[in-house]
C-alpha positions as CSV (number, residue, x, y, z in Angstrom):
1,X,0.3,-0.9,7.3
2,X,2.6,-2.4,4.5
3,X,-0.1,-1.8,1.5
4,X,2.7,1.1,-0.4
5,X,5.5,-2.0,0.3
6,X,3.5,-4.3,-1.2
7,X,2.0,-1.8,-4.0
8,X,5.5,-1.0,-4.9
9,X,6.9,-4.5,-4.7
10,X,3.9,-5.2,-7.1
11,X,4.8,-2.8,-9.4
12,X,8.3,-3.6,-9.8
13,X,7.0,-7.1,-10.3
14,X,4.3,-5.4,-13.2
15,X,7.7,-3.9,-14.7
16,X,9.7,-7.0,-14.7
17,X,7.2,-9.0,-16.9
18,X,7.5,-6.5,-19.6
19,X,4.2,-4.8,-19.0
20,X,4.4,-0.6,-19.4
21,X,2.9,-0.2,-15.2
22,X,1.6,2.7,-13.4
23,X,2.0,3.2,-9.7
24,X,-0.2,5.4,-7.6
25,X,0.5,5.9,-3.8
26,X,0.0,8.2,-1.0
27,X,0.8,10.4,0.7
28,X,4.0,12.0,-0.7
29,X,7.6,12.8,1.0
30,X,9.3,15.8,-1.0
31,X,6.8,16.8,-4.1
32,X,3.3,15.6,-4.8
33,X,4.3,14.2,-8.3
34,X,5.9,11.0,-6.2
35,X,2.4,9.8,-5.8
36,X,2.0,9.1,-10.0
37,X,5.1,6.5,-11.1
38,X,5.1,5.5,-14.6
39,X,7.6,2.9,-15.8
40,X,10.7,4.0,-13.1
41,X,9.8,7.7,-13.1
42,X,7.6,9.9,-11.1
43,X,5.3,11.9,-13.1
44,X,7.0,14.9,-15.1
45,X,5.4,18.7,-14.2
46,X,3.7,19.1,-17.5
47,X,2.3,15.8,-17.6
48,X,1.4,16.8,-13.4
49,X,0.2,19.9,-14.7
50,X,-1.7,18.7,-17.8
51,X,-3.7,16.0,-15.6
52,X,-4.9,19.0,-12.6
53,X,-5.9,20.9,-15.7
54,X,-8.1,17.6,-16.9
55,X,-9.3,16.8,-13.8
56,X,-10.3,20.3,-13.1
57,X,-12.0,21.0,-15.9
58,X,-13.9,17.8,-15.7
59,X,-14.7,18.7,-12.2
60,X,-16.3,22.2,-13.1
61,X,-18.4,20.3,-16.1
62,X,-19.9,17.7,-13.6
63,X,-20.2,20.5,-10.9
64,X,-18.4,18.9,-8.3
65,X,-15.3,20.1,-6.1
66,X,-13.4,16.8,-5.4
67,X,-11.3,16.5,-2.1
68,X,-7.4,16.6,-2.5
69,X,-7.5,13.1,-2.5
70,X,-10.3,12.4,-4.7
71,X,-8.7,15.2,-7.4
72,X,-5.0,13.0,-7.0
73,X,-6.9,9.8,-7.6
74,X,-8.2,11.0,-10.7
75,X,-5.1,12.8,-11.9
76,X,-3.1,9.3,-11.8
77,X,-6.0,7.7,-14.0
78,X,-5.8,10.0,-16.1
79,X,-1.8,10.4,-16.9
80,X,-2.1,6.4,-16.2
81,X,-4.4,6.8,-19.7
82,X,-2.6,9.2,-21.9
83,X,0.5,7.4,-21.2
84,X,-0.6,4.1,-22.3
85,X,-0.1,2.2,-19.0
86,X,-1.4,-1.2,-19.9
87,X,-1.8,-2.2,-15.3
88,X,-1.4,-0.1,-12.5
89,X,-0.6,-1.3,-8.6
90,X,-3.1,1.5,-6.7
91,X,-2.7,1.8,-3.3
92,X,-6.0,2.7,-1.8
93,X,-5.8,5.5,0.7
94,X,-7.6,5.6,4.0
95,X,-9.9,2.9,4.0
96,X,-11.2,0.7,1.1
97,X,-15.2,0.8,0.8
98,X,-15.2,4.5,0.3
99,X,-11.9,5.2,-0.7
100,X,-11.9,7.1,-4.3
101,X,-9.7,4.6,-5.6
102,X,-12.4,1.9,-5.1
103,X,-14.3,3.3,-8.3
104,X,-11.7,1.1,-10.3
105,X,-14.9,-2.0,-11.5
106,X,-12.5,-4.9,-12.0
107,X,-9.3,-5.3,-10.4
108,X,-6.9,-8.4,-10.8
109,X,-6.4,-8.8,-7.1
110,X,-6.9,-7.1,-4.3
111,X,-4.8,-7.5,-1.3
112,X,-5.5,-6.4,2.1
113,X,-2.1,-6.6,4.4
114,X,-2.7,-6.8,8.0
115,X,-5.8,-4.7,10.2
116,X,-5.4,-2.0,12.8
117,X,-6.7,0.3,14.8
118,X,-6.2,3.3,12.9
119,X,-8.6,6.3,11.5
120,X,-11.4,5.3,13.7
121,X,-13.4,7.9,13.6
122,X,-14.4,7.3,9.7
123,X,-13.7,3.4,9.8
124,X,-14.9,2.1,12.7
125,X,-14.0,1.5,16.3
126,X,-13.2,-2.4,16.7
127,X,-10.9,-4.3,14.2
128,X,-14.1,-6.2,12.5
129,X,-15.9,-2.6,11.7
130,X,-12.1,-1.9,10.2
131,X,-12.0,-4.5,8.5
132,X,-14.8,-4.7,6.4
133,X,-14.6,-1.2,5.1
134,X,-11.2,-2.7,4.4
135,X,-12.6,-5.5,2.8
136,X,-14.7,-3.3,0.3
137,X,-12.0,-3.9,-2.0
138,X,-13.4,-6.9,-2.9
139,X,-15.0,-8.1,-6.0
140,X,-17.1,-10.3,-7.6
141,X,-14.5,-13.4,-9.1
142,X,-11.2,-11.8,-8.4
143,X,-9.4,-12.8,-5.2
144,X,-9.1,-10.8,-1.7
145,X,-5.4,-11.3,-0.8
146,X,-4.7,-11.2,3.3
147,X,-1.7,-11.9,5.9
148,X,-4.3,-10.6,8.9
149,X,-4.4,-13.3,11.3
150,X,-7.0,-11.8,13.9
151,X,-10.2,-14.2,14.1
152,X,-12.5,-11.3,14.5
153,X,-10.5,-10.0,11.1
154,X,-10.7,-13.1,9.0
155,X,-14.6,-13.5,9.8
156,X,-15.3,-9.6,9.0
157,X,-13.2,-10.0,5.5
158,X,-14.9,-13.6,5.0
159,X,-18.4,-12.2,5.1
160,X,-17.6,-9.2,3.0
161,X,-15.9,-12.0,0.4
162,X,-19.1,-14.2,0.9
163,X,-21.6,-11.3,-0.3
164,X,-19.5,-10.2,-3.2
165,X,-18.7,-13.3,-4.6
166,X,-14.7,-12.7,-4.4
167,X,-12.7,-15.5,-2.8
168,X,-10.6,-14.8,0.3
169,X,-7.0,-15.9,-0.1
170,X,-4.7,-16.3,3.3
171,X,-1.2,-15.7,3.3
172,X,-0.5,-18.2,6.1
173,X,3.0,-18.4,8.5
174,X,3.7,-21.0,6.7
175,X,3.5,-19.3,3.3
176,X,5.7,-16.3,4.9
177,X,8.2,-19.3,5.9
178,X,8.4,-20.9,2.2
179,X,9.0,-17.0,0.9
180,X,11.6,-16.4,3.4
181,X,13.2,-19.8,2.4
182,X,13.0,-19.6,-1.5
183,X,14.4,-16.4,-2.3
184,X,16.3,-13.5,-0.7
185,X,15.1,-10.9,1.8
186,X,13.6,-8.0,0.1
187,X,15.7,-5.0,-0.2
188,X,13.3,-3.2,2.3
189,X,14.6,-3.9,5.8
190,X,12.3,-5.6,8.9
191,X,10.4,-8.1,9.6
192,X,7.1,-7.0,8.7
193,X,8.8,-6.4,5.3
194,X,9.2,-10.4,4.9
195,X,5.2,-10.6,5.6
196,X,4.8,-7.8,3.0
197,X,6.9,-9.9,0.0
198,X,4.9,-13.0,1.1
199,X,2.0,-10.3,0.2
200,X,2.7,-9.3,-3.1
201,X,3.9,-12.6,-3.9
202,X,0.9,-14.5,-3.5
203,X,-1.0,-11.8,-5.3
204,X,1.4,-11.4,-8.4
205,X,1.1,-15.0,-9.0
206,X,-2.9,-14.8,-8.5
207,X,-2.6,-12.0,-11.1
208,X,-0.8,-14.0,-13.7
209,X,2.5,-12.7,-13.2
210,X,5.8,-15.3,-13.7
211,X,7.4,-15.8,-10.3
212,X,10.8,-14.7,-12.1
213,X,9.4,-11.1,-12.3
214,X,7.8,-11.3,-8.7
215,X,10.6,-12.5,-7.2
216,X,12.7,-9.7,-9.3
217,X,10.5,-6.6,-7.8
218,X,10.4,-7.7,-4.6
219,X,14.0,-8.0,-4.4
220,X,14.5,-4.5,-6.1
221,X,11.8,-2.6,-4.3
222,X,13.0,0.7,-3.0
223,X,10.7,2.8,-0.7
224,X,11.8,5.5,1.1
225,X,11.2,6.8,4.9
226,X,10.5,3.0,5.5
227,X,13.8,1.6,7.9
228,X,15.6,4.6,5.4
229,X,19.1,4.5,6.2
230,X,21.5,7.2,6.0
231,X,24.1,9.3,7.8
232,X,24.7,12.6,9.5
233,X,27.6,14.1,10.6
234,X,29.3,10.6,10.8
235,X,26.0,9.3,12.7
236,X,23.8,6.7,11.6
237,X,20.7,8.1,10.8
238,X,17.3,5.9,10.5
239,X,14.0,7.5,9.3
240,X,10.7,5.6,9.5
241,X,7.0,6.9,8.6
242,X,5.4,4.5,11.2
243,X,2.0,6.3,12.4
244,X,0.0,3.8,14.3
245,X,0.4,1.6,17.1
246,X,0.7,-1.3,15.1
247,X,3.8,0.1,12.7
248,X,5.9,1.8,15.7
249,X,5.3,-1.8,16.8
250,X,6.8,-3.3,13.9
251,X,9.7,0.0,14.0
252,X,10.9,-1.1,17.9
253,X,11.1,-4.8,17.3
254,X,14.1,-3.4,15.0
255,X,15.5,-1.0,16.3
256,X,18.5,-1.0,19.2
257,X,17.5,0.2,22.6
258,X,20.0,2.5,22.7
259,X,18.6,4.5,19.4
260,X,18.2,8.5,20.3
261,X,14.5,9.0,19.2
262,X,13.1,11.9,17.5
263,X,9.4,11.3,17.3
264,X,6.8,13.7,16.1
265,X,3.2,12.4,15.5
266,X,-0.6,13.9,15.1
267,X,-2.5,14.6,18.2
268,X,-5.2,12.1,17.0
269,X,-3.0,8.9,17.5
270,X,-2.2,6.9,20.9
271,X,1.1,9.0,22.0
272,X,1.5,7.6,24.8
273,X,1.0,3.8,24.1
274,X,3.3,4.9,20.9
275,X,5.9,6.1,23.2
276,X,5.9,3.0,25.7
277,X,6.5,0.4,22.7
């Protein structure tokens, strides 16, 4: 949970130090061209359209049929390419190890916000075995960025570190405490959020970026269905994408106990221990 806050604090941070930035994400809300941002824009449709066309032809040349994902992945680096985008913040997608966006040899940073229980049956059943297909992110020189606080966590991301050579990086309480008292709240709303700017602060910095333009996209980060506010027929309307345990977790410690919930989820998650938070 938290890694398209952070991607798209990060990228907003990318923007502010001058640099032309790419954003990938996933999954989408309204159209599929959300998931490619270059600069402050999605991705136009014949730029959308030109990059499927790339990807499948490349596809058919190699002989391959690439999942949805695995086609999307390659679409962004490819538009990310013919548009000149000098860094991109990528938000990996399920897991990290084998996740198509892992095929990227040299990152900056890599950041890893917090561990879950949560697609078990291809990552693992126990928050170590999570955690270090989480971990396989890291690389060789470049720093592992983490606000997971979990002993079983920290030692399952410290091994993977160990045998790739990258260095493990903690963002402590007490780091979270010095972010919440040296700038303003991020424009995202929550708790978690706070842990999420500590996130992408430390990171930016480890990446080179001034703490004027990390600050500055951390502040003007704007992502919706998290704590979304709006109205509807003069009621106060709050959408949230929480989908695990851990972020309806995160969604009741805000919330009023008097909300009216409407709450819809896949038959694969905990309902019930969703339901009783």
């Amino acid at each position: 949970n938290g890694k398209g806050s952070v991607a798209v604090m990060l990228h907003g941070a990318l923007r502010a130090s001058g640099r032309r930035a790419g954003l990938y994400t996933s999954p989408h809300l309204v159209t599929p061209r959300e998931r490619i941002v270059i600069g402050d824009r999605m991705i136009g449709p014949e730029d959308f359209a030109d990059a499927a066309l790339a990807v499948r032809r490349a596809a058919a040349r190699l002989g391959e049929t690439p999942t949805y994902f695995e086609a999307f992945t390659a679409m962004a680096f490819h538009a990310f390419r013919e548009s000149g985008v000098e860094t991109a913040s990528v938000e990996v997608g399920m897991g990290g190890r084998l996740d198509a966006t892992n095929c990227l040899p040299s990152p900056l940073v890599g950041v890893v916000t917090n561990i879950s229980l949560e697609h078990t049956r291809y990552l693992g059943r126990t928050l170590a075995s999570v955690a270090m297909e989480k971990a396989g992110i890291a690389r060789r020189g470049r720093p592992l960025v983490t606000a997971a606080s979990q002993p079983v966590v920290l030692a399952a991301l410290a091994q993977v570190c160990e045998a790739r050579g990258a260095r493990l990086v903690r963002v402590t309480p007490e780091v979270v405490s010095r972010i919440r008292a040296r700038s303003s709240p991020p424009s995202l709303a929550g708790e978690h959020q706070i842990v999420n700017a500590a996130c992408a602060w430390v990171a930016g910095r480890l990446a080179g970026l001034p703490a004027a333009a990390v600050r500055q996209g951390i502040l003007a980060a704007k992502w919706p269905g998290r704590l979304e506010q709006g109205s509807w027929r003069g009621r106060r309307i709050i959408l949230d994408g929480a989908h695990n345990l851990a972020g309806i977790q995160a969604l009741a410690r805000w919330l009023s106990p008097s909300v009216t919930l409407i709450f819809g989820v896949m038959r694969d998650k905990p309902v019930v221990p969703m339901l009783l938070n």
